[in-house]
C-alpha positions in Angstrom: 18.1 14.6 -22.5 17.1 14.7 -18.5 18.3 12.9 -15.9 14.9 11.1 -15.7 14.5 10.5 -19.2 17.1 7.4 -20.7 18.3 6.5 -24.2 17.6 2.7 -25.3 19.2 0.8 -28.6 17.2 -2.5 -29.2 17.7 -5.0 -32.3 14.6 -7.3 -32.9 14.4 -9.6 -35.3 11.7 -11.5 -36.8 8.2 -11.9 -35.3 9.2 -9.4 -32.4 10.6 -6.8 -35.1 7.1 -7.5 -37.3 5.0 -7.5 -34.2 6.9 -4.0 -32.7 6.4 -2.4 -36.6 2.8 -3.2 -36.6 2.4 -1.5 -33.0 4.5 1.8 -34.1 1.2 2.2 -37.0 -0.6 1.8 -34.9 0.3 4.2 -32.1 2.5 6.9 -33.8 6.3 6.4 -32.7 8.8 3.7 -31.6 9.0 6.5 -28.2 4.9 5.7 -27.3 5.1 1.7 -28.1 8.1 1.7 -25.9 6.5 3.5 -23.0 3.4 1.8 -23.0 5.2 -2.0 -23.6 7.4 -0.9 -20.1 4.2 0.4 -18.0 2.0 -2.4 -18.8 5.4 -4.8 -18.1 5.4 -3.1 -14.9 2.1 -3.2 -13.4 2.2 -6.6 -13.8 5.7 -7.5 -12.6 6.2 -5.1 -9.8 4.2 -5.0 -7.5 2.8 -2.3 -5.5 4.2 -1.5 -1.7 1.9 -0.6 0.9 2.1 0.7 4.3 1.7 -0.6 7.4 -1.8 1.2 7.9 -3.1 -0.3 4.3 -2.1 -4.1 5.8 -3.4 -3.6 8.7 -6.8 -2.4 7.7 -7.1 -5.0 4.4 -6.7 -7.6 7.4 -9.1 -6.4 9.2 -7.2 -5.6 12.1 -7.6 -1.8 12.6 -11.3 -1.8 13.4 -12.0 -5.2 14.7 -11.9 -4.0 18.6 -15.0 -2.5 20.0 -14.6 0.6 22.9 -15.4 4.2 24.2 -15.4 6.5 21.5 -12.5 8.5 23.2 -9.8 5.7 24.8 -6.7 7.0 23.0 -7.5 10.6 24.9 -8.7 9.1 28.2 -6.6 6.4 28.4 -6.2 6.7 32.2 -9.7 6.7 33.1 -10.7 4.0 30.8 -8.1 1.9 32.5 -8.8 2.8 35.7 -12.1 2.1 35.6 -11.7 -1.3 34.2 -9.4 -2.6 36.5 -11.6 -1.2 39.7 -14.3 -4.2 37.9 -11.6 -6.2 37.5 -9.9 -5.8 41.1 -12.6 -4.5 42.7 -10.8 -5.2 46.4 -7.4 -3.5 45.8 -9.3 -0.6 45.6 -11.4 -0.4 48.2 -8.6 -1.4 50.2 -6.8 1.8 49.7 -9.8 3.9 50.1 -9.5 3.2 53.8 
């Protein structure tokens, strides 16, 4: 056995044991009911983690600001340039 395979001893009684028997027919082994009863348990139960880039975009953050095609490799400029409209005095006051 490998360290990513584990060993399992159930006892079911009753319904369960009938209802597990008629599920081995049907797919071939006790090994195949067993894997398919855990991974259908589990996408249901657990769910999935995402990232920070996955939240942000199913919230519609990332992509909701509108500007120059290239402000995160002119940074400066773009900044510059907005706070000469901005502060249009400041700057011409230092010109002189």
């Amino acid at each position: 056995m490998s360290e990513d395979s584990i060993r399992i001893n159930a006892r079911l009684s009753g319904e369960d044991a009938r209802r597990f028997a008629d599920l081995q027919a049907l797919e071939g082994s006790a090994t195949n009911v067993i894997r398919e009863a855990v991974r259908e348990y589990h996408l249901k139960r657990i769910k999935p983690r995402r990232n920070a880039f996955e939240i942000m975009t199913a919230s519609g953050f990332i992509g909701c600001g509108a500007g120059p095609a290239d402000l995160s490799t002119d940074t400066d400029r773009h900044l510059s340039e907005a706070l000469r409209k901005k502060y249009p005095q400041h700057f011409d006051d230092q010109a002189e």
